[in-house]
C-alpha positions as CSV (number, residue, x, y, z in Angstrom):
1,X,15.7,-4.5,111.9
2,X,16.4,-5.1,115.8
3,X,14.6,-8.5,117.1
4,X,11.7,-8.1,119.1
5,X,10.9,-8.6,123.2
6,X,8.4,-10.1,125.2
7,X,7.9,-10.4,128.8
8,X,6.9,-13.1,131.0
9,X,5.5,-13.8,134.6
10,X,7.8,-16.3,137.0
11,X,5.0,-17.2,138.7
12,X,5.6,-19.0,141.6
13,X,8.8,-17.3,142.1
14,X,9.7,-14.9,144.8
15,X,12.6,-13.9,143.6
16,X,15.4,-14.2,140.4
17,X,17.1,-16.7,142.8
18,X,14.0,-19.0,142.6
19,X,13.7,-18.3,139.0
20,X,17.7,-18.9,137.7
21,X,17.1,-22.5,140.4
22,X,14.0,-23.3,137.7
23,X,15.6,-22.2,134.8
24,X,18.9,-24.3,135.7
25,X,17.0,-27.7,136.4
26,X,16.0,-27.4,132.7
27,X,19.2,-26.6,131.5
28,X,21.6,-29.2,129.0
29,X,24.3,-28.0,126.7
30,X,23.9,-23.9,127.5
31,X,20.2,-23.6,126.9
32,X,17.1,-23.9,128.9
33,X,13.7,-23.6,127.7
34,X,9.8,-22.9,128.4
35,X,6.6,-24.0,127.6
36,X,3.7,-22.4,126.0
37,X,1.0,-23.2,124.5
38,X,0.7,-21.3,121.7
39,X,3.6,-19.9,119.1
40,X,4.3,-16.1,119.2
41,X,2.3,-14.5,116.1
42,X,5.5,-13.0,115.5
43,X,7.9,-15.7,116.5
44,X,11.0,-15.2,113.6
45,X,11.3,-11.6,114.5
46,X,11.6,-12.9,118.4
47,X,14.9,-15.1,117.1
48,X,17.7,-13.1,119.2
49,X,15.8,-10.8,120.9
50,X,14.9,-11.4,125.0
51,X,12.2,-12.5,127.1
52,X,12.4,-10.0,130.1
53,X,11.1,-11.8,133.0
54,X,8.5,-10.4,135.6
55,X,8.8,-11.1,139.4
56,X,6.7,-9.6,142.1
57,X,5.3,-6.4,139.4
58,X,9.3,-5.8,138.4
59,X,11.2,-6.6,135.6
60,X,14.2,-8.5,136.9
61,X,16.2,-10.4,134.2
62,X,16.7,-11.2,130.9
63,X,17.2,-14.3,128.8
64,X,18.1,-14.4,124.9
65,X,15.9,-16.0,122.9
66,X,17.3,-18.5,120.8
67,X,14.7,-20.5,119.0
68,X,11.1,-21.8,119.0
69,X,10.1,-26.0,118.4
70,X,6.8,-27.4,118.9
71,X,6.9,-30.5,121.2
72,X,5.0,-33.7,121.3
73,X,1.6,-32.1,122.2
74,X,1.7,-29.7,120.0
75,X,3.0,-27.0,122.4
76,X,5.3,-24.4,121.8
77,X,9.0,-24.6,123.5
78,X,10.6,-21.6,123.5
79,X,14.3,-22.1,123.5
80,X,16.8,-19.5,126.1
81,X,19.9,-18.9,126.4
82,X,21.0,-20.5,130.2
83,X,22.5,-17.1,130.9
84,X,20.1,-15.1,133.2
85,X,21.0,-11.4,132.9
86,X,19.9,-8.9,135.6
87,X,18.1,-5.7,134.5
């Protein structure tokens, strides 16, 4: 079975420069990472699949999904691959 994708709004960003700049202030040892409240539903079949990002109505890149934690408040961190991949 092939890993499943999601997609995701870089809100506040104008453009994938402005999103890889957000992405790399996160970054340590190849991975970056997001926040979200809740876990995916559907989270283990997410493992190696992408998160397709969304600027300005268009899909613009892509960044492998690597893993999912929970963090101190409870939240969900969704761990990506540094890599930013144009689509």
């Amino acid at each position: 079975m092939h890993p499943l994708n999601i997609t995701k709004v870089a809100v506040g960003c104008a453009d994938p420069d402005a999103l890889r700049d957000r992405l790399s202030g996160r970054a340590s040892a190849g991975e970056t990472f997001i926040t979200t409240r809740y876990r995916p539903t559907r989270h283990g079949e997410l493992i190696g699949g992408s998160l397709f990002w969304i600027v300005k109505h268009q899909l613009v890149a892509r960044s492998r999904i690597l893993r999912f934690e929970e963090d101190e408040r409870g939240h969900c961190l969704i761990r990506l691959d540094e890599a930013l991949v144009p689509v």
